[in-house]
N, C-alpha and C positions, 0 to 999 in steps of 0.2 A: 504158620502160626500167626493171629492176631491178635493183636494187643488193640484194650479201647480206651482210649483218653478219658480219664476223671478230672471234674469241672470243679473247681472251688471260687464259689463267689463271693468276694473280699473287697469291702467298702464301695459293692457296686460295681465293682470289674469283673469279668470270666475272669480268672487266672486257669491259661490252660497247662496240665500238671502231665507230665513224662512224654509228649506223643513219640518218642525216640527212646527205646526200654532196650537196652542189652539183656535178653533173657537169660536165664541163668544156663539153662538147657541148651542155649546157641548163643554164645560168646563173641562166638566169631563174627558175627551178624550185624547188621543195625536192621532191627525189624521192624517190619511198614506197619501203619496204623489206619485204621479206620475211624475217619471225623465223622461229624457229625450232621454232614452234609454229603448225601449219596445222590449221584455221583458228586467226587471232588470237582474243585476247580480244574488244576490238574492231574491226568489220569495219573494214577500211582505207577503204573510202567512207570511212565515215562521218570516219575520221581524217583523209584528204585534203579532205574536203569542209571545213571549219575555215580552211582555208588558202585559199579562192577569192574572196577580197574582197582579198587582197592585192595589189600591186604585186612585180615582181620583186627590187626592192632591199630590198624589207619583207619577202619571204620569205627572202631572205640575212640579214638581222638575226633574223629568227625561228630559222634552224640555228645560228648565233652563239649565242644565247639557248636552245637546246633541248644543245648542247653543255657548256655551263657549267653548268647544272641538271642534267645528267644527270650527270656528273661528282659533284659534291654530294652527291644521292641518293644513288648509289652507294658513295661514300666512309664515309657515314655510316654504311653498314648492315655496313663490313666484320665491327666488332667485336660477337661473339656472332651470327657469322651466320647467321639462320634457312632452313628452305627448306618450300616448299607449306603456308603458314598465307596466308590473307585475311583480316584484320581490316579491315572499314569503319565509318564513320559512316551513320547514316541520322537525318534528321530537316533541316526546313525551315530555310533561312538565317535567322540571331540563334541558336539554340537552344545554341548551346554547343557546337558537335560538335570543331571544329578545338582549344579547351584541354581536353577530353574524349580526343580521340587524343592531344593529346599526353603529355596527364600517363600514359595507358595505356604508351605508348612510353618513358616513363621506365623506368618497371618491365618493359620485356619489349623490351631492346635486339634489333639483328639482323635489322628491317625497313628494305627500303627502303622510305620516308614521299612517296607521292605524293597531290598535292591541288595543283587549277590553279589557286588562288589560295595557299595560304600555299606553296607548292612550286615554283609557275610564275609567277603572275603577278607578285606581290612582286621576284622575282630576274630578271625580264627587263629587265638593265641594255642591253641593245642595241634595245628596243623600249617597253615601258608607261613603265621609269624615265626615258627621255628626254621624254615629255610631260610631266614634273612638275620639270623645273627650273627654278632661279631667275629668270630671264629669262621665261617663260611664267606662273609666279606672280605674279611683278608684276606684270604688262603686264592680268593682269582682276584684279579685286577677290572677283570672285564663284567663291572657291575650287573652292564642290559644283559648279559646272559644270564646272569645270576634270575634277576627279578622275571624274564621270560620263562624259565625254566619253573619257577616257584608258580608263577602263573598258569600254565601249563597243567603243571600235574596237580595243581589243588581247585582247579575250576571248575570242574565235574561236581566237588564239596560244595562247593559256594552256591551253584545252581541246586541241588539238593536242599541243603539249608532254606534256601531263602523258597522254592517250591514248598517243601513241608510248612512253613511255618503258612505260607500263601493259604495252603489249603485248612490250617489250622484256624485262620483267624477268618478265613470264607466262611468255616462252618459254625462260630459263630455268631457269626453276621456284624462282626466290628467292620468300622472304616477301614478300608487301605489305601496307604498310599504306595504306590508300585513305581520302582526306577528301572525301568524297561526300554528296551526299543522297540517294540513291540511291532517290528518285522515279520513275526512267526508267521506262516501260511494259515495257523490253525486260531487265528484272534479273531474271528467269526464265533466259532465254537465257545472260545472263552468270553464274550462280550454275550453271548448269546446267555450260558449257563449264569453270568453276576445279573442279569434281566430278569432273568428268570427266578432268582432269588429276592428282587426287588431293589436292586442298588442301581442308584442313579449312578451314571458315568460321567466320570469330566476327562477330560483328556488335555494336551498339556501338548504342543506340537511343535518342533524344534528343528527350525531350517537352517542350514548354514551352506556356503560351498564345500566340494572335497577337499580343495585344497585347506582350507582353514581348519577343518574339521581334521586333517592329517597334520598342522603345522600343534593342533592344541592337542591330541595324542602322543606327537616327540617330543612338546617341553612337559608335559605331565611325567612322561617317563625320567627325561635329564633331570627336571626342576625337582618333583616332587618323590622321585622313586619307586614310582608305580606303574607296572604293566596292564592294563584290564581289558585288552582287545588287539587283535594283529592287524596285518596291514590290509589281510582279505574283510578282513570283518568293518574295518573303516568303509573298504570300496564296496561292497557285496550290501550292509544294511544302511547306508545313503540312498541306492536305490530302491530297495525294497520300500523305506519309507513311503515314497513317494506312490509307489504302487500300491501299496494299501492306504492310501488316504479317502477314496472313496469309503474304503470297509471305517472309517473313523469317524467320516460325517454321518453315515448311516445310522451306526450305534449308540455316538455318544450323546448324551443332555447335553452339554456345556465342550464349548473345546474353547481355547487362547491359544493363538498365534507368535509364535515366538521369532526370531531372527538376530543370527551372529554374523556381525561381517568380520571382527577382528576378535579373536579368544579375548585376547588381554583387555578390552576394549568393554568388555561385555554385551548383556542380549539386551533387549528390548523386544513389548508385547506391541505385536502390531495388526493386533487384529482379533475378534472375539466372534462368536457363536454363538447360539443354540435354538433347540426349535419351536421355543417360544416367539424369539423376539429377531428372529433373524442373524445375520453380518453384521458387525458392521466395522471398518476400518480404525486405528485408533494411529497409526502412525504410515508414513509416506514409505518406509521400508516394507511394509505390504508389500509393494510391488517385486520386488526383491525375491520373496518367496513364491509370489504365484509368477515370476516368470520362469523360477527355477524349476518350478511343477511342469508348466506350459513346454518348457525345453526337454524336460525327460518326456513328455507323453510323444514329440516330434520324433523321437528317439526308439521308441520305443512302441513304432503305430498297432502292429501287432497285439499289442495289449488292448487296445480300446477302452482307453482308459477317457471317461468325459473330460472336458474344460473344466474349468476351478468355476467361473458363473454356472456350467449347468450343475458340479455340483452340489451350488447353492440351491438351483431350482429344483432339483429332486430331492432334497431335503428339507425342502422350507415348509 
């Protein structure tokens, strides 16, 4: 069955209205929708597939939950609303990317801000929020179980949410600002398709070491009580970064250079892009990041991955 999004345009905004319909005929369901941009960003498999470990009443808590979040986003980006820019994060969970977009979205209102953790999982009061109340917290001692577990099984939601709503506001054609680590094998395809609709890319690049990058995913969990990535996922999308950094100078308009030597300490931009106007350095921490590229590519010859200079010169 497909269900097709209706548009109300309200002081100048899309306001996009139900893309997430519990039919009355299939309850049990959360049934996929067809935007307004064929193909989506993301293929709908892959969006439906997120939702297949649930039960019927946990995918009516999940439209509940993708309803109220979609709302939010939306709201947020009325004022100074932008249209066809992609700014995303890239770099492996701890690096800083999520107060890196955000302080970026200070300064450049008019995105909708999706990301399935600070955007979805956080604000799923019908689904992750209910594993973490008081009644469940007392009842073990052992919190990081509690909060890995809650993570866990409501992650699959989170990714779905923050996908649909991706492909909602792709199609159409608002700004996004995306909190990604944009690791995927398949961010060819996806840079390729937002080109192809006309958006300019800026990309947002987040180097740190593993160890730091591990030390600000343990106090995020102790400090602030939140789990949003395991320890594979710390070590596994550090390096893929690095490996898809050619597929980033390729596509993007605009990228900035980022660098954390200490979480607590914060990031600093050290460096800028695009292919207009070249490189060019804006801080001696540079070095820091393109020795860290230089060091995985010695690592990893096999890949044939260029130098960070030739990537300048095949892109300039």
């Amino acid at each position: 069955m497909m269900i097709f999004i209706k548009v109300l345009f309200v002081s100048g905004f899309f306001m996009l209205l139900s893309p997430i319909i519990l039919a009355a005929n299939c309850a049990d369901k959360v049934v996929g929708c067809k935007f307004f941009s064929d193909p989506p960003l993301v293929p709908e498999e892959i969006v439906n597939n997120f939702l297949s470990s649930y039960t019927a009443i946990e995918k009516e808590a999940i439209a509940r939950d993708y309803r109220n979040i979609r709302e939010l986003c939306l709201a947020q980006a009325r004022k100074n609303q932008q249209r066809l820019i992609y700014v995303a994060t890239a770099g492996g969970p701890g690096g800083g990317k999520s107060t890196i977009l955000e302080a970026y979205l200070r300064d450049h209102p008019g995105f909708v801000y999706i990301d399935p953790d600070q955007r979805a999982l956080k604000l799923m009061i019908n689904t992750y929020v209910q594993e973490l109340n008081n009644y469940v917290l007392s009842s073990d001692p052992d919190y990081s179980s509690i909060l890995t577990a809650a993570y866990t099984k409501w992650r699959g939601a989170s990714n779905y949410i923050a996908d649909s709503l991706l492909n909602a506001v792709y199609g159409e054609g608002l700004a996004i600002a995306h909190g990604t680590t944009s690791t995927n094998k398949n961010m060819p395809i996806l840079y390729q398709k937002l080109k192809g609709r006309g958006y300019k890319i800026i990309l947002l690049l987040c180097g740190s070491t593993d160890e730091n990058r591990q030390r600000a995913v343990e106090n995020r969990k102790v400090k602030q009580g939140v789990v949003q990535s395991t320890n594979e996922d710390v070590k596994n999308k550090g390096k893929m970064f690095f490996e898809n950094l050619p597929i980033y100078f390729k596509f993007a308009d605009e990228i900035k250079l980022f660098w954390v030597d200490d979480f607590s300490l914060g990031w600093v931009m050290v460096g800028e892009y695009s292919k207009d106007s070249g490189f060019k350095k804006t801080d001696q921490s540079f070095d820091k990041f393109k020795n860290a590229y230089e060091e995985f590519r010695k690592e990893n010859v096999s890949k044939n991955l260029p130098s960070f200079n030739d990537l300048l010169v095949m892109n300039s």
